[in-house]
C-alpha positions, 0 to 999 in steps of 0.5 A, spaced: 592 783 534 590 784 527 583 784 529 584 790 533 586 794 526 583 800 525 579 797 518 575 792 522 569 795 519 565 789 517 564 786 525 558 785 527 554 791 530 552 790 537 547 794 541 550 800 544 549 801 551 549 807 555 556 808 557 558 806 549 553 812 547 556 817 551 563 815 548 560 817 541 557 823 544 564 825 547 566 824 539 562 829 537 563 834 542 571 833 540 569 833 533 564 841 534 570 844 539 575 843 534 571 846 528 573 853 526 579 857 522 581 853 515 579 846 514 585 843 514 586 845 520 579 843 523 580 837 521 588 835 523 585 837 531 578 833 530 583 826 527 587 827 533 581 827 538 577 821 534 584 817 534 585 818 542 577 815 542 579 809 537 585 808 541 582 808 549 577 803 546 582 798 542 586 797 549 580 796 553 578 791 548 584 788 549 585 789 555 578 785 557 581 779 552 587 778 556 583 779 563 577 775 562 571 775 566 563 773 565 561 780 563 567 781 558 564 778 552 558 783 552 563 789 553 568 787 548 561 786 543 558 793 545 566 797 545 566 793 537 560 797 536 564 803 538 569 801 534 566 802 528 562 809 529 569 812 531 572 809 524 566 812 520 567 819 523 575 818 522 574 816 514 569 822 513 575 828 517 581 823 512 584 820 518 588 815 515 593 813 521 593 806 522 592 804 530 593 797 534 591 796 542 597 797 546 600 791 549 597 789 555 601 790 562 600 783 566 601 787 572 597 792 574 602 796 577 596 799 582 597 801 589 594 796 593 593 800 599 589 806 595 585 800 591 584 798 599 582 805 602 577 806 596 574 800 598 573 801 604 570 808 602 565 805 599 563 799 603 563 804 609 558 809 605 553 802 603 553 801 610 551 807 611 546 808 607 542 801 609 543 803 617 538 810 614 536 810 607 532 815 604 528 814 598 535 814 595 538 810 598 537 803 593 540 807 587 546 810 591 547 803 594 546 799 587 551 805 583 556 804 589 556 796 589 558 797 581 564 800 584 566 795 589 565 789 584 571 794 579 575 796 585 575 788 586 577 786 579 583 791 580 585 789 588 585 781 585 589 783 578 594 787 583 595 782 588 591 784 593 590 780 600 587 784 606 580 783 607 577 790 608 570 790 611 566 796 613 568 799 619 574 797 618 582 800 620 583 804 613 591 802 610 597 806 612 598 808 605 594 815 603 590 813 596 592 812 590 589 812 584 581 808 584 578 805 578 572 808 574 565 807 577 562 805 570 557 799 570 560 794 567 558 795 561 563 800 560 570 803 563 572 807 560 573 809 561 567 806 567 575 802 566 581 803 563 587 805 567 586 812 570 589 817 564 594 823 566 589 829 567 588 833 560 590 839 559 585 845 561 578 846 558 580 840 554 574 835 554 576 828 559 573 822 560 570 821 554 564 815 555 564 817 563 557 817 565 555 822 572 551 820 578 550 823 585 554 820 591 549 822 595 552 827 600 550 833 603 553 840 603 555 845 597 556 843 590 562 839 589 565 832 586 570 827 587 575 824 582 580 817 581 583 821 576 584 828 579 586 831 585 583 835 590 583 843 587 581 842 581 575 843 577 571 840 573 565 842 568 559 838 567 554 838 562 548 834 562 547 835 554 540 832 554 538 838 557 544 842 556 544 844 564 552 845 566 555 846 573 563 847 575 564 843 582 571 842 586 574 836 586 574 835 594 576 827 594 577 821 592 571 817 589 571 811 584 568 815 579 572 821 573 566 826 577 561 823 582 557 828 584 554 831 591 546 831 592 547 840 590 551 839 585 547 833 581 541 838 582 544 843 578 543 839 572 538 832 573 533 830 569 527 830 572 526 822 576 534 821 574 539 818 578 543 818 572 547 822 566 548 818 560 549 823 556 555 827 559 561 832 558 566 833 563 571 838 562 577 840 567 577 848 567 581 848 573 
């Protein structure tokens, strides 16, 4: 477990990839929110948030360790490079506590008929969208395939048998939790377990990226870590457009936003937010 304490500075840098960078960027944001008042006050709440980063990357990097696959190699190195910025900007506030990954659970302890019912969502919509694709069609097909490959990583760790195939008979039980839609490059937050919901107007999901579903009607996104009813502000901070949605059910994804409310803060020819902030308002 020592190569996961929080003086491991001098590993070898990697390239940061898209999802890494956005968990650097949702330093930052922790790091600005909290400023103001005295200093010393300042710095103790941007400790606090920098610690929780430190601390979601240690376990995943762990977690990757004892739960290999032929993607984890790169995702270990990507988070270590991760690792090292979060310890800088720790050093410079005058963080001084001492973290360590937390031991990892060998059960995922994850309902089997919510991983089952959230596969068969996304199979269904891949479905879909080959029988009538659009000119958006091949980017929403291959974000929702990087889903169902989570979702099957997770259904073998919970031990998982049904053979669930589009069109299928959905399981009895209602949805539990989903895991996240990042490529596999990432997870946090695109993949560690799903956190509690945070408290309103806190940032969540640091390092998640933001797509569209591709679903009409109003505004609105889907969630695997909140319920249907609340409400989520994203903000694409490379063009500082934001859009507050409605969570109105269950995706693989902290927000996966509908055509109308990917809109709202797109990039022009982008199908993907890399650098993005989601915050529960409600």
């Amino acid at each position: 477990m020592s190569q996961f304490r929080s003086n491991s500075r001098h590993r070898r840098r990697a390239t940061v990839g898209l999802a890494t960078l956005l968990g650097l960027a949702g330093i930052a944001v922790a790091v600005v929110a909290f400023s103001g008042g005295n200093g010393e006050a300042s710095a103790a709440e941007s400790c606090q948030g920098l610690d929780t980063a430190l601390q979601n990357n240690l376990n995943f990097i762990a977690q990757q360790q004892a739960n290999p696959d032929t993607q984890s190699a790169a995702r270990i190195e990507n988070r270590e490079a991760v690792v090292d910025q979060i310890q800088q900007r720790r050093q410079v506030a005058g963080c001084n506590g001492e973290l360590v990954a937390q031991p990892i659970d060998t059960g995922s302890g994850e309902s089997c008929a919510g991983l089952d019912q959230a596969l068969l969502n996304n199979l269904n919509f891949i479905d879909g969208q080959r029988a009538n694709p659009d000119s958006q069609s091949a980017a929403r097909i291959e974000n929702r395939q990087a889903v169902v490959d989570l979702i099957q990583q997770r259904r073998q760790a919970a031990g998982c048998t049904e053979d669930v195939q589009a069109g299928g008979r959905p399981p009895a039980e209602a949805p539990a939790q989903e895991p996240p839609a990042e490529a596999p490059a990432e997870q946090p937050p695109a993949e560690a377990p799903a956190e509690e919901p945070q408290a309103e107007g806190e940032v969540v999901c640091a390092g998640s990226t933001v797509t569209l579903s591709g679903e009409a009607g109003a505004p609105a996104a889907s969630s695997n870590q909140f319920p249907v009813g609340t409400k989520l502000r994203v903000t694409n901070l490379d063009n500082d457009k934001s859009v507050t949605v409605e969570v109105t059910g269950a995706s693989g994804s902290c927000a996966l936003l509908n055509d109308a409310a990917f809109e709202q803060v797109r990039e022009p020819g982008k199908n993907l937010i890399r650098r993005a902030v989601i915050e529960r308002v409600g």
